[in-house]
PDBQT receptor file of N, H, CA, C and O in Angstrom, charges set to zero:
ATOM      1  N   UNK A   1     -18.225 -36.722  29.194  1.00  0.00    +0.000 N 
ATOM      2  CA  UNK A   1     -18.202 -36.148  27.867  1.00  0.00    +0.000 C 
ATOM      3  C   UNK A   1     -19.522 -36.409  27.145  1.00  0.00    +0.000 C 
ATOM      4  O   UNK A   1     -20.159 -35.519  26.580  1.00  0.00    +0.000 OA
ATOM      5  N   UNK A   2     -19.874 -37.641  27.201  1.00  0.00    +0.000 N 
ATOM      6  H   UNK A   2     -19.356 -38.363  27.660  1.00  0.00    +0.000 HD
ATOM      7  CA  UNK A   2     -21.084 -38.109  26.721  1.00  0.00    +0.000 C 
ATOM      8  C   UNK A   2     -21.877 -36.912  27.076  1.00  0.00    +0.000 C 
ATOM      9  O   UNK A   2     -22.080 -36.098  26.176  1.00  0.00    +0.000 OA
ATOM     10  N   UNK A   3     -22.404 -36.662  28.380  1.00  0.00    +0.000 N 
ATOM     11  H   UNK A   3     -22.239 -37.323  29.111  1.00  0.00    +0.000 HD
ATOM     12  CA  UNK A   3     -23.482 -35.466  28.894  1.00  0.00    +0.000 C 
ATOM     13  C   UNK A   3     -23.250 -34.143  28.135  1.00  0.00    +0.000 C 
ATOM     14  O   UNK A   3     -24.047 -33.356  27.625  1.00  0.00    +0.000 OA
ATOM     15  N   UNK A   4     -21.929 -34.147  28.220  1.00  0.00    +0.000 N 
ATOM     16  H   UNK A   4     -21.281 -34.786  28.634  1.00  0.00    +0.000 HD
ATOM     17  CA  UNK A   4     -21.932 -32.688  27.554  1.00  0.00    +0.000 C 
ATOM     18  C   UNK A   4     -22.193 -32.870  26.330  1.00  0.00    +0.000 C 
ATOM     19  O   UNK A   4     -22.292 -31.767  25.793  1.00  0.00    +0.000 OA
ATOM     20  N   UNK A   5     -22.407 -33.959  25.387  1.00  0.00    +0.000 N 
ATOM     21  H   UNK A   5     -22.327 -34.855  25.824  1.00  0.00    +0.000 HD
ATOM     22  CA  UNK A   5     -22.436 -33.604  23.884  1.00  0.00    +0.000 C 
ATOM     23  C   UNK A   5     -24.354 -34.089  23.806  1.00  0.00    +0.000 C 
ATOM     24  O   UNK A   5     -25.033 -33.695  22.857  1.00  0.00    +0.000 OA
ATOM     25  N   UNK A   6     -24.833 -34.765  24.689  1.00  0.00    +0.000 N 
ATOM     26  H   UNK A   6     -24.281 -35.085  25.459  1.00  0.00    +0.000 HD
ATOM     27  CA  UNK A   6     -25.878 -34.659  24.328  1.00  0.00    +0.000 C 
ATOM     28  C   UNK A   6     -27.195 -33.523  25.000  1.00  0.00    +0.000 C 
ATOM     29  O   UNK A   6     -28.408 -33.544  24.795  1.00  0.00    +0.000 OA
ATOM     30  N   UNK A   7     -26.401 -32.642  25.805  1.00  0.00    +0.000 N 
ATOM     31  H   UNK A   7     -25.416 -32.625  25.971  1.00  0.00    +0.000 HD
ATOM     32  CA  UNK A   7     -26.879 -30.696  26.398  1.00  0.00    +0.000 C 
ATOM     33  C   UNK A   7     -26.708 -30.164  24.997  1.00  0.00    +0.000 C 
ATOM     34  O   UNK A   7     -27.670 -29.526  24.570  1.00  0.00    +0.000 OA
ATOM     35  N   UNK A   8     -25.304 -30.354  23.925  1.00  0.00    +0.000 N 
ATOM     36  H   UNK A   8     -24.522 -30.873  24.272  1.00  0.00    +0.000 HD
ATOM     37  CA  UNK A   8     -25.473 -29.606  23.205  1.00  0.00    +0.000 C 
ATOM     38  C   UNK A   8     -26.408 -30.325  21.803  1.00  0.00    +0.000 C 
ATOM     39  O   UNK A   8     -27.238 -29.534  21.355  1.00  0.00    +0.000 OA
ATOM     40  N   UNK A   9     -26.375 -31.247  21.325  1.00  0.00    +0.000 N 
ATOM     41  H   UNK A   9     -25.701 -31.890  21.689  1.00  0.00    +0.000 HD
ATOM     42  CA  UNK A   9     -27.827 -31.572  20.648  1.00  0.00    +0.000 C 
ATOM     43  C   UNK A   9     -28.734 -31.371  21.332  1.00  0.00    +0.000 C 
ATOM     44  O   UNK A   9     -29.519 -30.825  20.557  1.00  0.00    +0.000 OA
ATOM     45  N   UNK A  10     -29.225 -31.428  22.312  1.00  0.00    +0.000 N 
ATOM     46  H   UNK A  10     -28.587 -31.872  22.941  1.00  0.00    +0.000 HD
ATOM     47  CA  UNK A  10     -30.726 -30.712  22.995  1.00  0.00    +0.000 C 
ATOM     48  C   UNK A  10     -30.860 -29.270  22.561  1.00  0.00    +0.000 C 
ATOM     49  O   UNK A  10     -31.643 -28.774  21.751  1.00  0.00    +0.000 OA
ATOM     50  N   UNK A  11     -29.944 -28.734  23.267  1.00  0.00    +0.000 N 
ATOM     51  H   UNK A  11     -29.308 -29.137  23.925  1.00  0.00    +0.000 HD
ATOM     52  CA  UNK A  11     -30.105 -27.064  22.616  1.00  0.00    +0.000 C 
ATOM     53  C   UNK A  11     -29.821 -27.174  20.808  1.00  0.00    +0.000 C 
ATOM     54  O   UNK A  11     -29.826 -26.100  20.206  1.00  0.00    +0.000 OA
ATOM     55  N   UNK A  12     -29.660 -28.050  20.260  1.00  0.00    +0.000 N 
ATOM     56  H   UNK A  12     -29.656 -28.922  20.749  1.00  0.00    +0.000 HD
ATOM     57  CA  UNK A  12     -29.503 -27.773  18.835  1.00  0.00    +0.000 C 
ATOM     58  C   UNK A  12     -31.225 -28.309  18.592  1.00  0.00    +0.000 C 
ATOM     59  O   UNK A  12     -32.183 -27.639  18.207  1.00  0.00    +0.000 OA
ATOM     60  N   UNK A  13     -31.197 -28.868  18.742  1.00  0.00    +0.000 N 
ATOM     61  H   UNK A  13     -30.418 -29.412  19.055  1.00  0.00    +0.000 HD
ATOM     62  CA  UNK A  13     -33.354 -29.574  18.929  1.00  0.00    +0.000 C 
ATOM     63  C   UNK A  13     -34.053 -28.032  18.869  1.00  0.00    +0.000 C 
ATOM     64  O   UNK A  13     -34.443 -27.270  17.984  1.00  0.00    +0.000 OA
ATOM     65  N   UNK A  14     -34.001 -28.034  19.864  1.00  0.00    +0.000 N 
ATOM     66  H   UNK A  14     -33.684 -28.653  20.582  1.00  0.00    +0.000 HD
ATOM     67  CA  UNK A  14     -34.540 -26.948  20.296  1.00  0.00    +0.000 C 
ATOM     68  C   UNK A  14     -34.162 -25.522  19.781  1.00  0.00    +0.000 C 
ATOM     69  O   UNK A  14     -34.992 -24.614  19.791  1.00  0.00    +0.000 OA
ATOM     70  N   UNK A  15     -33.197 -25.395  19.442  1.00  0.00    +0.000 N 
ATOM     71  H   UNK A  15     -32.523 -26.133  19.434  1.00  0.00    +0.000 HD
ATOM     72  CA  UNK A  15     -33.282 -23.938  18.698  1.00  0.00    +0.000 C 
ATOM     73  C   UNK A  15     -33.699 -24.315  17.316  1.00  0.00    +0.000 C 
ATOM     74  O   UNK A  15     -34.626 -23.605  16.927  1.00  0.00    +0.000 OA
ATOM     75  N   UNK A  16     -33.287 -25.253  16.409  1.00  0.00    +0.000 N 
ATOM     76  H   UNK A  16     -32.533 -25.830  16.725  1.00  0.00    +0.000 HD
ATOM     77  CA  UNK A  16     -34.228 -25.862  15.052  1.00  0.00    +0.000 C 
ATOM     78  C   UNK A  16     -35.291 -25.553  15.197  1.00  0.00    +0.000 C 
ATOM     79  O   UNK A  16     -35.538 -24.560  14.514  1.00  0.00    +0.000 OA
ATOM     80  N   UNK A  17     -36.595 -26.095  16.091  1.00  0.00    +0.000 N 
ATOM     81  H   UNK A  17     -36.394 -26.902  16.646  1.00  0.00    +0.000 HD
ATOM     82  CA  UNK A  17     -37.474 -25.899  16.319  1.00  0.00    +0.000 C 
ATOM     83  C   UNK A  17     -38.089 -24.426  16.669  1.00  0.00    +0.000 C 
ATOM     84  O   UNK A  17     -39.272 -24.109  16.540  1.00  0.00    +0.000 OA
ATOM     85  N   UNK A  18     -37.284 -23.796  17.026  1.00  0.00    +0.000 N 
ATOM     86  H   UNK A  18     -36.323 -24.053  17.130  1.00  0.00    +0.000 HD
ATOM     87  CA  UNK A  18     -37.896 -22.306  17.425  1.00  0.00    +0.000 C 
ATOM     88  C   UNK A  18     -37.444 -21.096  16.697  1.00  0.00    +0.000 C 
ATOM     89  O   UNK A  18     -37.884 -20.036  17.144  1.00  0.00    +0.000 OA
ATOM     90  N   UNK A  19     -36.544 -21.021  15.522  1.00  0.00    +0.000 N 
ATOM     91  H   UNK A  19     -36.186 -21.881  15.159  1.00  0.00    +0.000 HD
ATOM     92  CA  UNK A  19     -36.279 -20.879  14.542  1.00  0.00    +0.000 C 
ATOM     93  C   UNK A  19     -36.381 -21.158  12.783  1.00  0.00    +0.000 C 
ATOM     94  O   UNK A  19     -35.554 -21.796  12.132  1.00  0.00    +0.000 OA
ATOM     95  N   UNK A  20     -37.573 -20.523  12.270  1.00  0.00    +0.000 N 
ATOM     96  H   UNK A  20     -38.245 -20.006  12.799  1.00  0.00    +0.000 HD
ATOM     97  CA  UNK A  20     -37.823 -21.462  10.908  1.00  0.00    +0.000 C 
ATOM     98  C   UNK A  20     -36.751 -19.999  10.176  1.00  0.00    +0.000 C 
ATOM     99  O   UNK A  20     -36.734 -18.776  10.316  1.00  0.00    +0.000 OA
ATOM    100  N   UNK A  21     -36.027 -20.952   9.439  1.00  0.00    +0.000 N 
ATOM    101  H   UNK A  21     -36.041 -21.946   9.326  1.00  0.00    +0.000 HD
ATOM    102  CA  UNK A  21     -35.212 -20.722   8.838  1.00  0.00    +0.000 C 
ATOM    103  C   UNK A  21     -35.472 -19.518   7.843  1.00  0.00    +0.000 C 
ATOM    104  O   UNK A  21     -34.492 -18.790   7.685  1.00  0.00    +0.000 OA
ATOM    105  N   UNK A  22     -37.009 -19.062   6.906  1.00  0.00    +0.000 N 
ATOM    106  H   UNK A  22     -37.805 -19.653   7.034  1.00  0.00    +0.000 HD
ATOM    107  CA  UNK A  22     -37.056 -18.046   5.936  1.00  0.00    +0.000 C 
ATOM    108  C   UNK A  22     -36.967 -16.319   7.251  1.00  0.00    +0.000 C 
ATOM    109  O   UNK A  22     -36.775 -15.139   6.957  1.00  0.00    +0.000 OA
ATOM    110  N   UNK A  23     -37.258 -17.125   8.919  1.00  0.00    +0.000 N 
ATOM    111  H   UNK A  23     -37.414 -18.084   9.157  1.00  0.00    +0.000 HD
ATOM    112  CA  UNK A  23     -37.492 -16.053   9.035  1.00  0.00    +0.000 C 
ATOM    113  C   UNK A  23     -35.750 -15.261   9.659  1.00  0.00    +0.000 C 
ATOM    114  O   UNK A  23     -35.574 -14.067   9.898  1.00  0.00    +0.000 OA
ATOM    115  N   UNK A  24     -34.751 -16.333   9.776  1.00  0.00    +0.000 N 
ATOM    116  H   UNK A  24     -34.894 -17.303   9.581  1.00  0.00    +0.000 HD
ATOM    117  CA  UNK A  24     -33.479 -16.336   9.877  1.00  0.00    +0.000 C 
ATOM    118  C   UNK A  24     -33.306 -15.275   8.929  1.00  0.00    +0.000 C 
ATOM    119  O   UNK A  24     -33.294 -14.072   9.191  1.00  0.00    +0.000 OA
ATOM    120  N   UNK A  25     -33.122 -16.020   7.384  1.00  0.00    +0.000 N 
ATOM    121  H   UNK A  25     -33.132 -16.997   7.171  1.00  0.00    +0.000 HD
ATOM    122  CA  UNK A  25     -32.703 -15.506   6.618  1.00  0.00    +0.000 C 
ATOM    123  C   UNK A  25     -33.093 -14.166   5.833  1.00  0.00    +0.000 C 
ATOM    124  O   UNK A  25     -32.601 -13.795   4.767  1.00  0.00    +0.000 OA
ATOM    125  N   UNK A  26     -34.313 -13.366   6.762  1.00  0.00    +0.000 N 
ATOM    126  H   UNK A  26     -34.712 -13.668   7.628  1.00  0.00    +0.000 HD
ATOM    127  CA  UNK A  26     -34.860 -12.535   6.650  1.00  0.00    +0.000 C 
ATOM    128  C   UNK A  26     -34.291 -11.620   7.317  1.00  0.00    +0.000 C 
ATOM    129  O   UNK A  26     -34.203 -10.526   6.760  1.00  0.00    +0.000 OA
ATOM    130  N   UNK A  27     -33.755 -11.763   8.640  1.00  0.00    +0.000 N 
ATOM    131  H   UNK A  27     -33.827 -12.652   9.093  1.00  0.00    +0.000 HD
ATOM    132  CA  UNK A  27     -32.877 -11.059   9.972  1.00  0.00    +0.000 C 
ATOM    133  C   UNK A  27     -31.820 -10.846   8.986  1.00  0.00    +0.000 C 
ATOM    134  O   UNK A  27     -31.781  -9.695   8.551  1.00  0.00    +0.000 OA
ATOM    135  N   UNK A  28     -30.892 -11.720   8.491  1.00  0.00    +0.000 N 
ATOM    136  H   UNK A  28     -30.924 -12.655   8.844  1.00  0.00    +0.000 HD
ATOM    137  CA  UNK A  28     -29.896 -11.547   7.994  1.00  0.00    +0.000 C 
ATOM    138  C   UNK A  28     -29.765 -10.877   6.705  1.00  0.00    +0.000 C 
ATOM    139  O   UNK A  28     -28.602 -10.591   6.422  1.00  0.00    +0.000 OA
ATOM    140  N   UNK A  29     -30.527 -10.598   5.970  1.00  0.00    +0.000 N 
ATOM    141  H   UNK A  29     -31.473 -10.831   6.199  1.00  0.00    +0.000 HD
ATOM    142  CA  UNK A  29     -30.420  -9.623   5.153  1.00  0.00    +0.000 C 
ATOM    143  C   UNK A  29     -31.045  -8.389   5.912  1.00  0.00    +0.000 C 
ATOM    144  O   UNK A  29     -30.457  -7.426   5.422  1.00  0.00    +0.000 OA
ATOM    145  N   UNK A  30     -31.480  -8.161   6.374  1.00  0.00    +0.000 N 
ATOM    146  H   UNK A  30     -31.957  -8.944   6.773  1.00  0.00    +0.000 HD
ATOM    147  CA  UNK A  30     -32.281  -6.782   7.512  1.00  0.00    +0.000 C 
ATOM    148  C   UNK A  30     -30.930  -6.020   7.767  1.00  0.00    +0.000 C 
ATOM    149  O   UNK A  30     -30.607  -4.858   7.521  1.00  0.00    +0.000 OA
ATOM    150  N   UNK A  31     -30.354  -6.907   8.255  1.00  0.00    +0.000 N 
ATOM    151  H   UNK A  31     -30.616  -7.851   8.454  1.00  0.00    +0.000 HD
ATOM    152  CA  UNK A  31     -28.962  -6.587   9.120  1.00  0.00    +0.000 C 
ATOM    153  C   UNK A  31     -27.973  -6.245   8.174  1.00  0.00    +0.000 C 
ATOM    154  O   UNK A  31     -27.121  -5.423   8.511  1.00  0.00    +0.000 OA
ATOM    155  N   UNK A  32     -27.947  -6.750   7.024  1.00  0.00    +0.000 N 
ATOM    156  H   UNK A  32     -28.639  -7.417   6.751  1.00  0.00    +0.000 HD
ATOM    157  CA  UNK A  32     -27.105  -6.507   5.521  1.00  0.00    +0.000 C 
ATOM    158  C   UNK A  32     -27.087  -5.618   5.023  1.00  0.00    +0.000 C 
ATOM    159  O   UNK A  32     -26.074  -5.098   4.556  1.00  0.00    +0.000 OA
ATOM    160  N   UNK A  33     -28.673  -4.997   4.955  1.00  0.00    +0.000 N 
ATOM    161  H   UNK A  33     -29.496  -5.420   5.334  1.00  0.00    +0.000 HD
ATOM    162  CA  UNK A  33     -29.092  -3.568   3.999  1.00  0.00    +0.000 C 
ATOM    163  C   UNK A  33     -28.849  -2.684   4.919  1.00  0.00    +0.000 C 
ATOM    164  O   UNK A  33     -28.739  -1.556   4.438  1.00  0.00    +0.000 OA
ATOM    165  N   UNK A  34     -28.674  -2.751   6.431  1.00  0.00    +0.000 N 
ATOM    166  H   UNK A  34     -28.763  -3.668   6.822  1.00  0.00    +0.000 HD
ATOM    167  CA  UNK A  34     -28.631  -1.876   7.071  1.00  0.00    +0.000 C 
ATOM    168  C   UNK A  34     -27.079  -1.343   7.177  1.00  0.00    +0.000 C 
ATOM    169  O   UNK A  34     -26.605  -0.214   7.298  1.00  0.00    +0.000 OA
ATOM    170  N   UNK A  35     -26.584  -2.455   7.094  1.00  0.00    +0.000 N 
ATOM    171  H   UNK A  35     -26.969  -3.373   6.996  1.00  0.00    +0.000 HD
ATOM    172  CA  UNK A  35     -24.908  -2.236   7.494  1.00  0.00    +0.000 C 
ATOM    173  C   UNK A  35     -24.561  -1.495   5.738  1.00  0.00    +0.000 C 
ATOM    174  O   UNK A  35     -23.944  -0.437   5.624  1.00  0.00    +0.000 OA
ATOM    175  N   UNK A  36     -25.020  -2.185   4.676  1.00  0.00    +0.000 N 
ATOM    176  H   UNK A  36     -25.522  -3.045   4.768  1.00  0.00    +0.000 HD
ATOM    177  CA  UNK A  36     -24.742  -1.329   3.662  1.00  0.00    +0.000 C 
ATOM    178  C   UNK A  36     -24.962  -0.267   3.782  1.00  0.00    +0.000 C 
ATOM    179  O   UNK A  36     -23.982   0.476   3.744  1.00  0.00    +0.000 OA
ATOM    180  N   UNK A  37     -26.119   0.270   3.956  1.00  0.00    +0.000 N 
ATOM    181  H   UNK A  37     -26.915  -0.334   3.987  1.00  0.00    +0.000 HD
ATOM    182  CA  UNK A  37     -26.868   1.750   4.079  1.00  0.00    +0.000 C 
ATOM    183  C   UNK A  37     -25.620   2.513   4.742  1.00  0.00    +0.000 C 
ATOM    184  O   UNK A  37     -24.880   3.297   4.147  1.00  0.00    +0.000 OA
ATOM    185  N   UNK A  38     -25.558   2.250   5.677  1.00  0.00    +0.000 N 
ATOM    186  H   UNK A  38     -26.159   1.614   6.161  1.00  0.00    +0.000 HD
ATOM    187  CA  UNK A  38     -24.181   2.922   6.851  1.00  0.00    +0.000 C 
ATOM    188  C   UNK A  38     -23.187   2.963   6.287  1.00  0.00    +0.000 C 
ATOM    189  O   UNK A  38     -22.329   3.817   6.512  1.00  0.00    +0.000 OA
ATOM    190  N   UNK A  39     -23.092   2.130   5.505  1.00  0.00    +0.000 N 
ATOM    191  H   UNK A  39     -23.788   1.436   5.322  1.00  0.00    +0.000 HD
ATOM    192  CA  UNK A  39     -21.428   2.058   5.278  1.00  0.00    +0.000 C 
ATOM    193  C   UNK A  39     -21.265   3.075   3.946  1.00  0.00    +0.000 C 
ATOM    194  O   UNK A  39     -20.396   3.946   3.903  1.00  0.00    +0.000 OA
ATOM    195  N   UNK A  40     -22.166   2.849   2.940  1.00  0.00    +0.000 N 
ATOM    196  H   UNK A  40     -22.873   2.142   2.974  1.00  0.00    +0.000 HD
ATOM    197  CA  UNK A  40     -22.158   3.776   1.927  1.00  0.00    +0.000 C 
ATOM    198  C   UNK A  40     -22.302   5.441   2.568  1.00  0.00    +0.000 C 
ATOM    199  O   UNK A  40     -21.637   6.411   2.202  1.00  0.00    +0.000 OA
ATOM    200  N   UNK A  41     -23.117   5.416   3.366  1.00  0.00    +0.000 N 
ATOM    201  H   UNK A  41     -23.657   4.628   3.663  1.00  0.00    +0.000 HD
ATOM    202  CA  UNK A  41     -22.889   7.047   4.079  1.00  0.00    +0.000 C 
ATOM    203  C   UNK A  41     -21.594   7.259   4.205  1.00  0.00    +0.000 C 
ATOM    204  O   UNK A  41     -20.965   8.133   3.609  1.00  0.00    +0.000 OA
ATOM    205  N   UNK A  42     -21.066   6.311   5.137  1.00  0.00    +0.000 N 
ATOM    206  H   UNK A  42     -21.577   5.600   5.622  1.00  0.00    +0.000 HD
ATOM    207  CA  UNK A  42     -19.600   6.606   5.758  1.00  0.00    +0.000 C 
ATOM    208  C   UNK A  42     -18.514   6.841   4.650  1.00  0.00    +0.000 C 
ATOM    209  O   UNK A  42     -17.439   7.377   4.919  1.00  0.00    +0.000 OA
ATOM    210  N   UNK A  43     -18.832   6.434   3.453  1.00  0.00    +0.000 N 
ATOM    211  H   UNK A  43     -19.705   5.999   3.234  1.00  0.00    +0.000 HD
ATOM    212  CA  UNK A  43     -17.835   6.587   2.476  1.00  0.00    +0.000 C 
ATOM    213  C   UNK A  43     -17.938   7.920   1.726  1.00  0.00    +0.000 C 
ATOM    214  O   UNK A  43     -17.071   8.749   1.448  1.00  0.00    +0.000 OA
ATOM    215  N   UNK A  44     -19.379   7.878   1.459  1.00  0.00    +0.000 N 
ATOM    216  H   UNK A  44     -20.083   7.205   1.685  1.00  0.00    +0.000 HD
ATOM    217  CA  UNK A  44     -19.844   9.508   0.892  1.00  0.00    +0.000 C 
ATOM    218  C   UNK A  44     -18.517  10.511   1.795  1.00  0.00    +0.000 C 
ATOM    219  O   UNK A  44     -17.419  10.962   1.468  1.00  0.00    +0.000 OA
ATOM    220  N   UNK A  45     -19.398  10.523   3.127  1.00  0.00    +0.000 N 
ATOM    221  H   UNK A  45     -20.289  10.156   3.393  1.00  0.00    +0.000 HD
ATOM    222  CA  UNK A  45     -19.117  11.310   4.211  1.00  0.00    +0.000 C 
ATOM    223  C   UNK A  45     -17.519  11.769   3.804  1.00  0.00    +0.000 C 
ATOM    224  O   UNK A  45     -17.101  12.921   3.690  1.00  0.00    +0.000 OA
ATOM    225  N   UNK A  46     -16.682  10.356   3.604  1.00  0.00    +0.000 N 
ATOM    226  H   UNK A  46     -17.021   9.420   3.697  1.00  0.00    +0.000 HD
ATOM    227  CA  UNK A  46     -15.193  10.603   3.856  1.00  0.00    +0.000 C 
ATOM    228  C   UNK A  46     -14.559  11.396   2.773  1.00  0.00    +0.000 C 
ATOM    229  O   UNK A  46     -13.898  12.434   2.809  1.00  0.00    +0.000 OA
ATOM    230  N   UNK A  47     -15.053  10.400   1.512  1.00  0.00    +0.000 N 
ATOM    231  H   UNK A  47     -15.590   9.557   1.483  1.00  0.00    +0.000 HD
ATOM    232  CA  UNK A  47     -14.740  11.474   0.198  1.00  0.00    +0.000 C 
ATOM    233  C   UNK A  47     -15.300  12.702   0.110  1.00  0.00    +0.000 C 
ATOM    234  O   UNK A  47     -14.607  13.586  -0.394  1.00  0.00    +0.000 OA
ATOM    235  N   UNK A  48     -16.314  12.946   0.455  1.00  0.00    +0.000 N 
ATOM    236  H   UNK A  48     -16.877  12.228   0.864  1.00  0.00    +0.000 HD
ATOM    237  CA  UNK A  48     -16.024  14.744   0.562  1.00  0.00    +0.000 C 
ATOM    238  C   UNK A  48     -15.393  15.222   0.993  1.00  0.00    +0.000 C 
ATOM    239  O   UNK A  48     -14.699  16.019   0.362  1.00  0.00    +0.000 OA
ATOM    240  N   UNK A  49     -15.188  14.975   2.783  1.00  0.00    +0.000 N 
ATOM    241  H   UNK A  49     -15.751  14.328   3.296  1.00  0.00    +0.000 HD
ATOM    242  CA  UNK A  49     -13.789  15.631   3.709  1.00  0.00    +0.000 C 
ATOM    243  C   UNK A  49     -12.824  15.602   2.649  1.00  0.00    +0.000 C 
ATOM    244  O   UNK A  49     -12.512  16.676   2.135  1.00  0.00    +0.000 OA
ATOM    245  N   UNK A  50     -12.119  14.157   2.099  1.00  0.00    +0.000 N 
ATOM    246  H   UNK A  50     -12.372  13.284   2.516  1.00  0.00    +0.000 HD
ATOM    247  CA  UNK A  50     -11.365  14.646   1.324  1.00  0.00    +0.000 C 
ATOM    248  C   UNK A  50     -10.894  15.675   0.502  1.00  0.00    +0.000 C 
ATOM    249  O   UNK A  50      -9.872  16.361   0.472  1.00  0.00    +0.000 OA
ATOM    250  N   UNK A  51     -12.213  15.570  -0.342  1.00  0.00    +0.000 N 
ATOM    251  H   UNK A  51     -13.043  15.013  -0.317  1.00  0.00    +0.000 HD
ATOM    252  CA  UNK A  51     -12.379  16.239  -1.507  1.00  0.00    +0.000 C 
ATOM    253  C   UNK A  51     -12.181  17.893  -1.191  1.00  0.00    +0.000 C 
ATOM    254  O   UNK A  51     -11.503  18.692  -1.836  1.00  0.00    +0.000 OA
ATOM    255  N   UNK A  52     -13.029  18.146   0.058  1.00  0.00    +0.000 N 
ATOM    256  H   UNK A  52     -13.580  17.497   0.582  1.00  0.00    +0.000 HD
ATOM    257  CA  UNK A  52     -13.101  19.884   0.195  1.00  0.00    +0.000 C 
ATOM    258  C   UNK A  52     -11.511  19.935   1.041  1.00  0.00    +0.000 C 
ATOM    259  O   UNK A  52     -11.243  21.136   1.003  1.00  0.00    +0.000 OA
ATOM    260  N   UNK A  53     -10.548  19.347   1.649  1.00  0.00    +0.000 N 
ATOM    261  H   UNK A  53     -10.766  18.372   1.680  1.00  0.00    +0.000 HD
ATOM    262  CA  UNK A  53      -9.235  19.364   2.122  1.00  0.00    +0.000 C 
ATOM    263  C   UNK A  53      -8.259  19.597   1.209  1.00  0.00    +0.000 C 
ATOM    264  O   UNK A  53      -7.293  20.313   1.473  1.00  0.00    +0.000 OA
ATOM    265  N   UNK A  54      -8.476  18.859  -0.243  1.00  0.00    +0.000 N 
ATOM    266  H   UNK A  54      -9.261  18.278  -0.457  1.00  0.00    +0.000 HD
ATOM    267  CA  UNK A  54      -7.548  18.718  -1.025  1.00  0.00    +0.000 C 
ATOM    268  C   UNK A  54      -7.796  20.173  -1.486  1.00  0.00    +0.000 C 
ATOM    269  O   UNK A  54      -6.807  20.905  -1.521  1.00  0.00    +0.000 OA
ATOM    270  N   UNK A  55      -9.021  20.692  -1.851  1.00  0.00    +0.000 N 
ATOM    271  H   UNK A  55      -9.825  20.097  -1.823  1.00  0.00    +0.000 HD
ATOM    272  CA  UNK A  55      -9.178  22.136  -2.579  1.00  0.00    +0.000 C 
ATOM    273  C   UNK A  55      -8.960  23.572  -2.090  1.00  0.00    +0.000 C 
ATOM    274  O   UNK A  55      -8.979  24.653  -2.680  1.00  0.00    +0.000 OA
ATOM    275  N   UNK A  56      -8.709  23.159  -0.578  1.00  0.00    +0.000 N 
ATOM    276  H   UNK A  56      -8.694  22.281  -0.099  1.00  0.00    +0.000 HD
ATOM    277  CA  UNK A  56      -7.896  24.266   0.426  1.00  0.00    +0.000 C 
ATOM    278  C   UNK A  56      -6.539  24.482  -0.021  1.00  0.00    +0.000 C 
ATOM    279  O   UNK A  56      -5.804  25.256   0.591  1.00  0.00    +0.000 OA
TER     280      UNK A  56
């Protein structure tokens, strides 16, 4: 057990180190505005179908 918990602090070392954090938190909003962007389409998109279904 011991071995296995100190493989996983090594890989925690090591990804700390090869990861600085502003540029993390840069990915993660990237990935945020993008999924917003999409998602607000997808809603446009739906309420119209609606909208022109209901007026048939």
């Amino acid at each position: 057990m011991k071995r296995f918990s100190s493989f996983f602090t090594l890989c925690f070392i090591l990804l700390t180190f090869s990861l600085s954090s502003c540029e993390l938190a840069g990915d993660i909003f990237k990935a945020g505005a993008w999924t917003a962007v999409i998602g607000i389409v997808l809603v446009v998109l739906l309420v119209g179908f609606i909208i022109r279904k209901i007026r048939r």
